[in-house]
N, C-alpha and C positions, 0 to 999 in steps of 0.2 A: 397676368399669368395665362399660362396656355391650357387647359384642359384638359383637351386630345389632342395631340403632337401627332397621331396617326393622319386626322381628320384636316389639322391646321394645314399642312403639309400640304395639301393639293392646293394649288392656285394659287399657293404663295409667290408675293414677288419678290426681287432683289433687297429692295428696302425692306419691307415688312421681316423678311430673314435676316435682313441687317438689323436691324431696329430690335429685333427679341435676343437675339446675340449681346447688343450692345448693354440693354437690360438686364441679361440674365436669368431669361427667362430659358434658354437652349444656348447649345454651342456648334459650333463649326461640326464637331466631332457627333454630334446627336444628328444634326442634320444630315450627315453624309451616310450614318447608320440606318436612317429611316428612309434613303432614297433607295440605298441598295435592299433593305427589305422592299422596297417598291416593285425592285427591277425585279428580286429573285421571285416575288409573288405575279407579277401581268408580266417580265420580256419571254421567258417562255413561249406567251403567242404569238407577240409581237414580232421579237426576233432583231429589235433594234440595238441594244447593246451586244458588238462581238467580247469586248473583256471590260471588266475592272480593273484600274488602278491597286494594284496589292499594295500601296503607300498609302491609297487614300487617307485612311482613317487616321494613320501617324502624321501624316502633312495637316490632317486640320487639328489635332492636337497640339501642336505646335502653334499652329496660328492659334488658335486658343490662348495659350499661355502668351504667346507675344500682344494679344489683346490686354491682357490682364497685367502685363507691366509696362507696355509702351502703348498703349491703344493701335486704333485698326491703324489701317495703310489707308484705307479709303472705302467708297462703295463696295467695293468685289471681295474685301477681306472677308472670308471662311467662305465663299461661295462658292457651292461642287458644279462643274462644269463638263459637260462631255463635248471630245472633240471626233471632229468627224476623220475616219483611218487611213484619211490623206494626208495628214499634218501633222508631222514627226515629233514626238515626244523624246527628249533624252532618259530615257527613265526604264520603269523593266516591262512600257507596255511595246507591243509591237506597233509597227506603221505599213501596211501594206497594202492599201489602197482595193481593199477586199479581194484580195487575191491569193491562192496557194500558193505561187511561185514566191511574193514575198511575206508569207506566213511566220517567218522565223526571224526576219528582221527586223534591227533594231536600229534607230534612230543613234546617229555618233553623237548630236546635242539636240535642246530643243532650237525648235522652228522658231522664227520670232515671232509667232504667233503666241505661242506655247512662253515663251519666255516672259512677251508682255504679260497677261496673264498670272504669271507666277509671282512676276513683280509686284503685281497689284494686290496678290493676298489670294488670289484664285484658288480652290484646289479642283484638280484635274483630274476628275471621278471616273473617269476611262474613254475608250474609244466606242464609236458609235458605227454600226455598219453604217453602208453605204452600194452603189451601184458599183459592178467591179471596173476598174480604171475609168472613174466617173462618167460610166454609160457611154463611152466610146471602146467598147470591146467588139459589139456585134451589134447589128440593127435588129436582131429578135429577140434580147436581152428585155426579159420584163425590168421596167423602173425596181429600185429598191434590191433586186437582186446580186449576189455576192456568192461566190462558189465558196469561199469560206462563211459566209454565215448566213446561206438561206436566205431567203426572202422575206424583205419588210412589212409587215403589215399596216393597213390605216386602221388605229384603235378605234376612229369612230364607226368602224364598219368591217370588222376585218374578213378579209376575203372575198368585201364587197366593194367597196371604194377604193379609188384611186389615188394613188399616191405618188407622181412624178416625180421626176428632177436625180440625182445621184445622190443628194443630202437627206436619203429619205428617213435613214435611223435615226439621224439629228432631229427629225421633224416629231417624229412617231415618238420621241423619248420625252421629248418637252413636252405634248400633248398633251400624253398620259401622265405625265411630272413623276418622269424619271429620273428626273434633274431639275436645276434651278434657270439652266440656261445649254443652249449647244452653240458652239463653231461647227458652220457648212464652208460648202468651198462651191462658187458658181463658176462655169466658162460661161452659158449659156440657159439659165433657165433652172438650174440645180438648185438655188436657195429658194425664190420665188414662187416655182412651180410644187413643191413639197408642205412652204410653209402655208402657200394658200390653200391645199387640200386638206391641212389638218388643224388650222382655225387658232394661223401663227402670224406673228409679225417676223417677216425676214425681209433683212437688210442684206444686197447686192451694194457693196460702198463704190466709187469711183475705184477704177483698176488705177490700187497706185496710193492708195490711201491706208491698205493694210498691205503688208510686206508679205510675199507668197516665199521668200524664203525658208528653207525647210519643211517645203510642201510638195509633195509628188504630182507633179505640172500633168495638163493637157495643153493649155497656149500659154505664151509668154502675153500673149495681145488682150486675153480676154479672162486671166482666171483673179478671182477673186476671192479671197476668207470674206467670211461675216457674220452677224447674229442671227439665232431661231430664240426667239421668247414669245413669251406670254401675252405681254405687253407691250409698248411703244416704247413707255422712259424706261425697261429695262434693256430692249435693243440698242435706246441713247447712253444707259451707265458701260455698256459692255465693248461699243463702238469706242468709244471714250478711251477706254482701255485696249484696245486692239488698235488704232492708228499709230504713226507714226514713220519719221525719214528712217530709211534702212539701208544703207550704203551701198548693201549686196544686191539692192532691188534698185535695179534705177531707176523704176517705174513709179517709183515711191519719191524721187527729187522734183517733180512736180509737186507732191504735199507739201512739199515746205512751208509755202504760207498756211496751212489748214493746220498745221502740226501744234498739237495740244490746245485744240478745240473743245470744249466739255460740251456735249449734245446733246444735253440734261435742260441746258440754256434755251435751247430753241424750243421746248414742251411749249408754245403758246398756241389754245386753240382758239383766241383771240384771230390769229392771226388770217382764219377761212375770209371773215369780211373784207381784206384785203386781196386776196387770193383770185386769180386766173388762172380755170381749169379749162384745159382742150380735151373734145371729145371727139377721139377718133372712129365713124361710125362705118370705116371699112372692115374694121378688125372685128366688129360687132355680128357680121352678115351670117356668120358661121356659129353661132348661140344659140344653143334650144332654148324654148321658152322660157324654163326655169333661168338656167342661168342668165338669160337677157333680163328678166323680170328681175334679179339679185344687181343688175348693174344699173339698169333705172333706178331704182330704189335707191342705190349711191347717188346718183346722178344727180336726185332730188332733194337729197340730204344737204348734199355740199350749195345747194340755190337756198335752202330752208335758213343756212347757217351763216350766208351771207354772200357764199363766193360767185363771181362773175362766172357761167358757164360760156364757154366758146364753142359750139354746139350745129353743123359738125365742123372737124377740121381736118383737112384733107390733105395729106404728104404726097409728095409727086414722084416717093419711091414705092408706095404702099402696095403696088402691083408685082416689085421685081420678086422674082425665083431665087432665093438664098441657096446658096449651094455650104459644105462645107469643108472647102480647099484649106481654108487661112486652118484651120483643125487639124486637116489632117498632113499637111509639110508640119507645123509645128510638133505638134504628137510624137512625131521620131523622133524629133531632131533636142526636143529638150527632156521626152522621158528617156533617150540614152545619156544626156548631161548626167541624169539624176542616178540610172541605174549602174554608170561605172564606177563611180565612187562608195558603193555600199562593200561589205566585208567580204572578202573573198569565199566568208562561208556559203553565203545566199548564190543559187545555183543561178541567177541569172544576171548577166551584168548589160544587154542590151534588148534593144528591141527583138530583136533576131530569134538572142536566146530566147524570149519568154516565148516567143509563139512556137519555141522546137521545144518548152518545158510543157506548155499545154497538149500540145500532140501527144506528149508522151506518157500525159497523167491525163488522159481525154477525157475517161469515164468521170472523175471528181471536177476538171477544170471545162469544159466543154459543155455543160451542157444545151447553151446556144451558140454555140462555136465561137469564132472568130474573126467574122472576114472583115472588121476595121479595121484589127491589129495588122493583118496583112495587107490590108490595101494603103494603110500608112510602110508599111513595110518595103514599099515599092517606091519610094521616095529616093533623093538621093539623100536627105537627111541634114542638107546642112543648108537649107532655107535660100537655094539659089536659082531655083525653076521659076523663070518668066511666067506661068500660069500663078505660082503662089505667090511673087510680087503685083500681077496685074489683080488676082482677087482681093488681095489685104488692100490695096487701094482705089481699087474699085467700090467696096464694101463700106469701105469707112467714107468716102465720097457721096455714095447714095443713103447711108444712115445716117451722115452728119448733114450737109448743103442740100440734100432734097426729103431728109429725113425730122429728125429731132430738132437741130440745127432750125430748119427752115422754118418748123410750126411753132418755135418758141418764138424766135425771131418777126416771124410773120403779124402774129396774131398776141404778141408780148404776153406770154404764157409764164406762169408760172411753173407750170408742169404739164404732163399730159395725162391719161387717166385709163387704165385698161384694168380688164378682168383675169385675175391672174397671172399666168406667165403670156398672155397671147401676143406680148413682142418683144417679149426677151433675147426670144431667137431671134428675128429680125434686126430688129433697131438697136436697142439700150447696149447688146451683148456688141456687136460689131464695131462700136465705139468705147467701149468700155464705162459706160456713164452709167450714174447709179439707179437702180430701182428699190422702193419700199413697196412690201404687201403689207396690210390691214386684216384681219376679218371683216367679211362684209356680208354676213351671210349662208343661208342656208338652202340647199337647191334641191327640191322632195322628191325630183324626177329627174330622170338625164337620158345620154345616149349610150349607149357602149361604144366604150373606149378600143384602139388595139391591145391587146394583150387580155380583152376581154373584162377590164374594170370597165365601173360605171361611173358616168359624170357627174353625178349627185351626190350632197352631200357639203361639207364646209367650201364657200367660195370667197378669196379674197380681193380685196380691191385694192390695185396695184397703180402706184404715183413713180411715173419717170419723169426725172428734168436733165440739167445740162451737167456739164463736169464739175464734181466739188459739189453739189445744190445740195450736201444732207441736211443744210441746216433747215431748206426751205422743205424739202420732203418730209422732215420730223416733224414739222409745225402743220405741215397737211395730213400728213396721218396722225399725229394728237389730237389734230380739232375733230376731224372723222370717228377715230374709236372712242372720243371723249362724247360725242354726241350719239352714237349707234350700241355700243356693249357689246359688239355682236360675239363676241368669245364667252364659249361656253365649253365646261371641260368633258370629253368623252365618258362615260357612263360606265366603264370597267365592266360589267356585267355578262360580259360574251364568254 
């Protein structure tokens, strides 16, 4: 039996909610009641959820009862899930990718993200802010910020720590266990860089392994859905559930062999005494103390527990100047895809319009302007400028043959091993290859950040390998968070 249902509730994982469900000790419908009392008593600060699901509570009633004459569907059955407001819902919440101009829109179906998900028994507890047009609006855009829902906060510090990436609401709502689980959406650093400042396990899958179908794009090359949990095997129940071929995604016809994987399988933290880590110690040179002191302590974890360190390892792209060309030709050319097929009511149907609808609503949509939207704007939009063919393979040449590519290959790595997002942007994102954060700590000191956050605070320990490798990345970050605990939940008390 459960006690306190107020108290159980934090820190719960997929199973554990599974498991009192399946006993009868709580229901689908109790759980989703005690998350949104969650949300109405801490997102007020936070600022991480923009709506709820007004179905929620009937959808897990429902699954309730289909528990009770047919049992579950599986792991996910009655789990409340928040999705981030890039990932279209067919239902009565909106999808507008934190933005006024699409405020009032509404999803024609759900995304196949949203669909797996529902398939599974999932319920879909609402949408989660995020960066507006996932932090490719403006370069003085603080992370987490949203002209429709204000600015994200990091519950372990709010209004003091930092919180990256575009998936920040996703991050900030599992945290504080505002939910049981969220979908983020990475191009470059959005899952990663969020989940490791707020003491998450997020999964970046191989582009192509979840269908970005029904999802409000930045690149066709590099955007990805994925999990923000608590835990390791809850990112593996959820992943599990989020993959698969999607006809409309042909990014997704490479999975074919991976398609219906269960990544619960690979949990073995046996598997570190086998293991070859590379330790890139270019990416290091730029760590204050703290943080360098929270990546040694990894460093030494993974030798304590058996694995072969490859110590340093050296890429022969690790010098190049990333620019972001492939970003910004795609950015037009596929959010007008997305934007002429919404309802005639939504005032915008392309790129053009949105930046003549900001103009025009400046004072609520502006308040760091715009000049990405325009400088994508300047494109000719349909992916045929010699500079956006020679960067996209330019890019993928130096992050794969002198990048990932070469240090796996080189030094028969199993993975490689960085601190947070610190080559998301570089490497992992420019080929689309997967990365896993961990928790790995906690950093009591830092630098200040732009936008005036500080770099202390939760710091995760991030495993990149080659295309497809989640089986081998789950089994490196199980053996890691199985031997460290390093997650601990934010203290509410601000």
């Amino acid at each position: 039996m459960i006690d306190n249902k107020q108290v159980w509730i934090v820190e719960a994982t997929i199973s554990e909610l599974q498991d009192a469900m399946e006993k009868g000790w709580t229901s689908s419908e109790e759980i989703v009641n005690l998350y949104i009392e969650r949300i109405q008593t801490y997102d007020p600060k936070l600022r991480s959820v923009l709506e709820l699901n007004p179905d929620a509570a009937d959808i897990a009633r429902s699954l309730d009862a289909e528990r009770r004459g047919k049992g579950a569907r599986g792991k996910m059955h009655g789990i409340p899930v928040l999705m981030k407001d890039n990932i279209g819902t067919g239902d009565r919440m909106h999808t507008s990718a934190g933005s006024l101009a699409l405020a009032d829109s509404y999803a024609a179906e759900d995304s196949f993200v949203a669909a797996r998900l529902r398939e599974a028994g999932a319920v879909l507890l609402g949408k989660a802010n995020m960066t507006e047009w996932a932090n490719f609006m403006s370069t003085t855009m603080w992370a987490g910020y949203s002209s429709r829902g204000g600015l994200v906060l990091n519950p372990y510090g709010p209004g003091d720590l930092f919180i990256g990436g575009s998936s920040s609401g996703s991050a900030a709502a599992v945290a504080a266990n505002l939910c049981a689980a969220a979908i983020g959406t990475e191009t470059s650093g959005s899952i990663i860089s969020p989940s490791s400042q707020t003491c998450l396990v997020g999964i970046k899958p191989t582009v192509g392994l979840v269908s970005r179908t029904g999802m409000i794009p930045l690149t066709f090359t590099q955007d990805s859905p994925g999990p923000m949990t608590r835990t390791v095997e809850d990112a593996a129940i959820l992943l599990t559930a989020l993959s698969g071929v999607d006809e409309r995604d042909s990014k997704t016809l490479a999975s074919r062999p991976h398609a219906g994987l269960d990544y619960t399988a690979f949990l073995n933290a046996e598997f570190l005494k086998e293991a070859r880590i590379g330790i890139p110690r270019h990416y290091f040179q730029f760590l204050d103390p703290d943080r360098l002191e929270v990546m040694e302590n990894a460093i030494q974890v993974m030798r304590e527990q058996g694995a072969t360190i490859v110590d340093p390892v050296n890429l022969p792209c690790q010098e190049t100047n990333w620019n972001s060309s492939v970003l910004r030709y795609e950015f037009k050319k596929y959010l007008n895809d997305y934007l002429e097929k919404l309802d005639p009511s939504i005032p915008v149907h392309s790129l053009a319009e949105l930046i003549a609808f900001n103009e025009a609503n400046a004072e609520q949509a502006l308040k760091y302007g715009q000049n990405l939207l325009i400088w994508c704007e300047e494109t000719r939009g349909d992916l045929s400028e010699p500079e956006y063919l020679d960067s996209l393979r330019q890019n993928q040449e130096l992050a794969g043959t002198k990048g990932i590519d070469y240090a796996l290959g080189e030094h028969r790595l199993d993975a490689i091993m960085f601190l947070g997002d610190e080559a998301c942007n570089d490497l992992a994102a420019q080929l689309g290859y997967p990365s896993i954060t961990v928790p790995g700590g906690y950093a009591k000191e830092g630098v200040i950040a732009p936008g005036g956050y500080n770099t202390k605070g939760p710091q995760g320990i991030t495993f990149v390998g080659g295309a497809f490798s989640e089986p081998t990345l789950f089994s490196l970050a199980y053996g890691f968070e199985q031997a460290t605990r390093h997650r601990v939940p934010p203290r509410m008390e601000w």
